[in-house]
C-alpha positions as CSV (number, residue, x, y, z in Angstrom):
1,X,0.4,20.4,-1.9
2,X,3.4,18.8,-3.2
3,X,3.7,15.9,-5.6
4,X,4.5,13.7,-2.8
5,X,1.9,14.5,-0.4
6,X,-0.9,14.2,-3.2
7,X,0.5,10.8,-4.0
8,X,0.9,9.7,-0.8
9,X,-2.7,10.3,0.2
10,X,-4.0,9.2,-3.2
11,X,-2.5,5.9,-1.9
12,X,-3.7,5.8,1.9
13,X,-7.2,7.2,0.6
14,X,-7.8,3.9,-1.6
15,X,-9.6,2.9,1.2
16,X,-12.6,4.9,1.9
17,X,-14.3,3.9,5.1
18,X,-17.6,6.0,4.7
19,X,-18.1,4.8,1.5
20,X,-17.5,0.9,1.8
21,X,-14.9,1.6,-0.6
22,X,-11.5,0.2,-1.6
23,X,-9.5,0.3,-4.3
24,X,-7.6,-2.5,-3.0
25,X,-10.3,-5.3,-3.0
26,X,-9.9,-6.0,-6.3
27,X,-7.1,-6.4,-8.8
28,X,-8.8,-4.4,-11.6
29,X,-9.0,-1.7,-9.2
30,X,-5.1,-1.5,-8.2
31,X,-4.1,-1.8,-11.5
32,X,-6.3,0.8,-12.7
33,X,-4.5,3.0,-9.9
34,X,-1.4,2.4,-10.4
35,X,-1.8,2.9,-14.7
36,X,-3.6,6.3,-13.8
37,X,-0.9,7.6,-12.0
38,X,1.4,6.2,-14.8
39,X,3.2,3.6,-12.6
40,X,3.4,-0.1,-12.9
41,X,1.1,-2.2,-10.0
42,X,2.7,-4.4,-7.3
43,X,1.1,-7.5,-6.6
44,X,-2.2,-6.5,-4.8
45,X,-1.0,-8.1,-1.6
46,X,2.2,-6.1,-1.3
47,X,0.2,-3.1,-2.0
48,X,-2.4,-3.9,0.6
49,X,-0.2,-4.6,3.1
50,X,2.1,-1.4,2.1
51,X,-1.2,0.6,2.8
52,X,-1.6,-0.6,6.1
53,X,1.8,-0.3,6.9
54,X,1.6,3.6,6.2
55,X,-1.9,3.9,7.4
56,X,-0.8,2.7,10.8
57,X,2.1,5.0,10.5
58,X,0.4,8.2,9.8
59,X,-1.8,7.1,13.0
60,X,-4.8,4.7,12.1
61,X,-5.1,2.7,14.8
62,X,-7.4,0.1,13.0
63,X,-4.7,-0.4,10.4
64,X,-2.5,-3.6,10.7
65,X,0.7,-2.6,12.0
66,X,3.7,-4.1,10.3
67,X,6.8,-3.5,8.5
68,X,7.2,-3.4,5.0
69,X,9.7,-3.0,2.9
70,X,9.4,-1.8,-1.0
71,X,12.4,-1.5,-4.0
72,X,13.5,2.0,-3.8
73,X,17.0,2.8,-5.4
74,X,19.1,6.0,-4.9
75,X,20.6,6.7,-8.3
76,X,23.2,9.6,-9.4
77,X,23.4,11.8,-12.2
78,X,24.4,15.3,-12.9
79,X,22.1,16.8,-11.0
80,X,23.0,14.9,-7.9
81,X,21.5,11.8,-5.9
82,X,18.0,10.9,-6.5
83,X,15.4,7.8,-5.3
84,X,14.2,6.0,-7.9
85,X,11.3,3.7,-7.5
86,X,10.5,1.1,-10.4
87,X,6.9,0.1,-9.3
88,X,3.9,2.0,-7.5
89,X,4.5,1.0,-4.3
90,X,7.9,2.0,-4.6
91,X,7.0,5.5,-6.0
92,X,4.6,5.6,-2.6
93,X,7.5,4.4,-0.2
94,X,10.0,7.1,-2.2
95,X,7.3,9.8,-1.5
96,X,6.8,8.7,1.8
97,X,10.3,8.7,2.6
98,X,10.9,12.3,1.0
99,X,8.6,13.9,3.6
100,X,9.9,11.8,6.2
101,X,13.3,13.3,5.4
102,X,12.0,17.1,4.8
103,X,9.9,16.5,8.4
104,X,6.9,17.1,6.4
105,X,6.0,13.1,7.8
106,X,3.9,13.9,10.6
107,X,1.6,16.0,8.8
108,X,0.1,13.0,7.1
109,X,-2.8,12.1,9.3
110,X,-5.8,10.2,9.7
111,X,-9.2,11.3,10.6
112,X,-10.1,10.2,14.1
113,X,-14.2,9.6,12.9
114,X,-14.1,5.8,13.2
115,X,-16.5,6.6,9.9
116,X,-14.7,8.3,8.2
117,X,-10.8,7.5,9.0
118,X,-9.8,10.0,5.7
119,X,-5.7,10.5,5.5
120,X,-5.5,13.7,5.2
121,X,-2.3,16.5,4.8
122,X,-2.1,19.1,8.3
123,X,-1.6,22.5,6.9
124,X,-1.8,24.1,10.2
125,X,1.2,26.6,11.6
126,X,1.7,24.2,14.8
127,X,0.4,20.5,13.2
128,X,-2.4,20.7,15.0
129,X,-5.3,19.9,13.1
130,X,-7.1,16.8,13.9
131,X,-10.2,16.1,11.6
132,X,-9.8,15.7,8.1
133,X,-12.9,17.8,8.1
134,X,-14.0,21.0,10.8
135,X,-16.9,20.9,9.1
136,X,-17.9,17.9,8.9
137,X,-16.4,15.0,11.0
138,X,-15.0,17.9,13.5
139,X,-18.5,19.0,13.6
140,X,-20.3,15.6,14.2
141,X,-17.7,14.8,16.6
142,X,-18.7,18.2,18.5
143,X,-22.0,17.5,18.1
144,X,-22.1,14.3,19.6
145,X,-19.9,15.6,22.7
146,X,-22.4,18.2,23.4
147,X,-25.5,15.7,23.6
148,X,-23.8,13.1,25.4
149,X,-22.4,15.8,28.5
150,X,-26.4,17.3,27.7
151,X,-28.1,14.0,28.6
152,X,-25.4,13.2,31.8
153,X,-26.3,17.0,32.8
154,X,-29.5,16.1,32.4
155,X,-29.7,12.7,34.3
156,X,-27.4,14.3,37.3
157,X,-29.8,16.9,37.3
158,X,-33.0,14.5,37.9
159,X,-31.3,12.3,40.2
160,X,-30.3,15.0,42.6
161,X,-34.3,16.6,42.7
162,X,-35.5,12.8,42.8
């Protein structure tokens, strides 16, 4: 995985639905981020609502849709043009934007397990993947198909002898 997509879902992953995690519900815990990753912390509100903003647009549908909008700067040098980002939610939105532009975007996605909701990088041929997790949550979600069309089988079955 690139730099990018590792930071990206570092970021997105703060929240951690089957643990009753987040990162974000304190200011300690942002900070504490943002210094391990060598990059200075937003306001905790701008980074919340940056994580929802991605979150809904990788494809969490219990995410708060809305824009946001962080300081990036495009800055030149011998090597050519490069974004620049000044804070951590600017380094996120720069990373974001990178595999937006390389169409590496829509491979960030989130685990459909309402408990697990993981963000998660599809390394599949044809962007297919779904769970962040066939063995787990791809599994459980299997599982829980086959009992459910078991027991309707089950109750058609004794309703037509009845």
């Amino acid at each position: 995985m690139t730099a990018d997509v590792v930071l990206v879902l570092d970021f997105l992953n703060t929240l951690d639905v089957e643990a009753g995690a987040d990162v974000l519900d304190t200011e300690e815990g942002w900070r504490g981020w943002a210094i391990a990753r060598g990059l200075a912390a937003d306001p905790l509100s701008d980074a919340v609502r940056a994580r929802d903003a991605l979150r809904a647009a990788a494809g969490d549908h219990d995410a708060h849709a809305s824009r946001f909008r962080a300081p990036v700067a495009a800055e030149s040098s011998a090597d050519g043009v490069a974004l620049k980002a000044t804070t951590a939610v600017a380094a996120v939105f720069t990373a974001a934007a990178r595999l937006t532009l390389l169409g590496e975007w829509d491979r960030i996605k989130i685990c459909p397990a309402d408990d697990c909701r993981w963000a998660f990088h599809d390394r599949s041929r044809n962007r297919s993947r779904t769970w962040c997790s066939m063995r787990v949550c791809g599994n459980r979600q299997k599982a829980r198909s086959f009992r459910q069309r078991s027991t309707q089988s089950t109750t058609r079955t004794e309703q037509s002898c009845g």
